[in-house]
N, C-alpha and C positions, 0 to 999 in steps of 0.2 A: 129097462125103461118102459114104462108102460104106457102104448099108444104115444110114444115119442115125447109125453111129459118126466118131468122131473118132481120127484117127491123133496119135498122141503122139511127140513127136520128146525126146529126156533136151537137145537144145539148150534147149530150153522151161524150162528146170528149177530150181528151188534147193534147195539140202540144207541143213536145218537137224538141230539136238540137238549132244551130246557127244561123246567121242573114243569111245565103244563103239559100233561100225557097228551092232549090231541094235539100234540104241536111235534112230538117227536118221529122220526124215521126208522124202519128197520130196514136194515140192511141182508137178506136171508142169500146165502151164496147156498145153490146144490148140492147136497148132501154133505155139507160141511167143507166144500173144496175151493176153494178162495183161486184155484185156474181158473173157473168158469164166472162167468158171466153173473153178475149178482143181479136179484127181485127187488126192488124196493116198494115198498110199501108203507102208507100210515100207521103206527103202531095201534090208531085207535079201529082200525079193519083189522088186527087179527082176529081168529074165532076164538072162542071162549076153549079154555084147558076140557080137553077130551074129545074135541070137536075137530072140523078140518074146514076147508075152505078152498073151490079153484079159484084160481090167482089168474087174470090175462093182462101181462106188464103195459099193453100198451092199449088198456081201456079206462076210461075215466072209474073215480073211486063209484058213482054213482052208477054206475054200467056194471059194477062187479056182482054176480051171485054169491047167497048167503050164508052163512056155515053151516055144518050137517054131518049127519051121520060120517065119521072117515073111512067107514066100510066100505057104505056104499058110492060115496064121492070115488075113491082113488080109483075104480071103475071108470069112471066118467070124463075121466082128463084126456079134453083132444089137443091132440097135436099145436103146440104154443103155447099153452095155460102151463102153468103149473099147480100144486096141491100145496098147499101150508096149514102143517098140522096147528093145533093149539096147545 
């Protein structure tokens, strides 16, 4: 675990809600382990396919920084964020 974050993999995942995408939920549990403690997030905040994203569960969607490089993000995850790839 690096710097006490958790990388989030979308295999981990389930989408719930209706047919309008910014309306639905994802559900991402740590590295696919449905013990722990799941992320929820807007499905319309994840980063785009190749990208990553730190995740902080208990900051407003608007308070969240924006996807990037996941080289150099999975470096950068402090303690309580986590990483959600794309």
């Amino acid at each position: 675990m690096l710097l006490g974050a958790v990388v989030l993999s979308l295999g981990g995942c389930a989408m719930f809600g209706g047919p309008d995408g910014d309306q639905r939920t994802v559900i991402v549990y740590p590295g696919g382990d449905t013990s722990l403690d799941p992320v929820i997030l807007p499905a319309s905040e994840l980063p785009p396919a190749g990208e990553c994203r730190i995740w902080y569960p208990n900051r407003a969607v608007d308070q969240q920084p924006g996807p990037g490089d996941c080289d150099e993000l999975r470096r950068q995850v402090p303690p309580g964020a986590v990483l959600v790839r794309g």
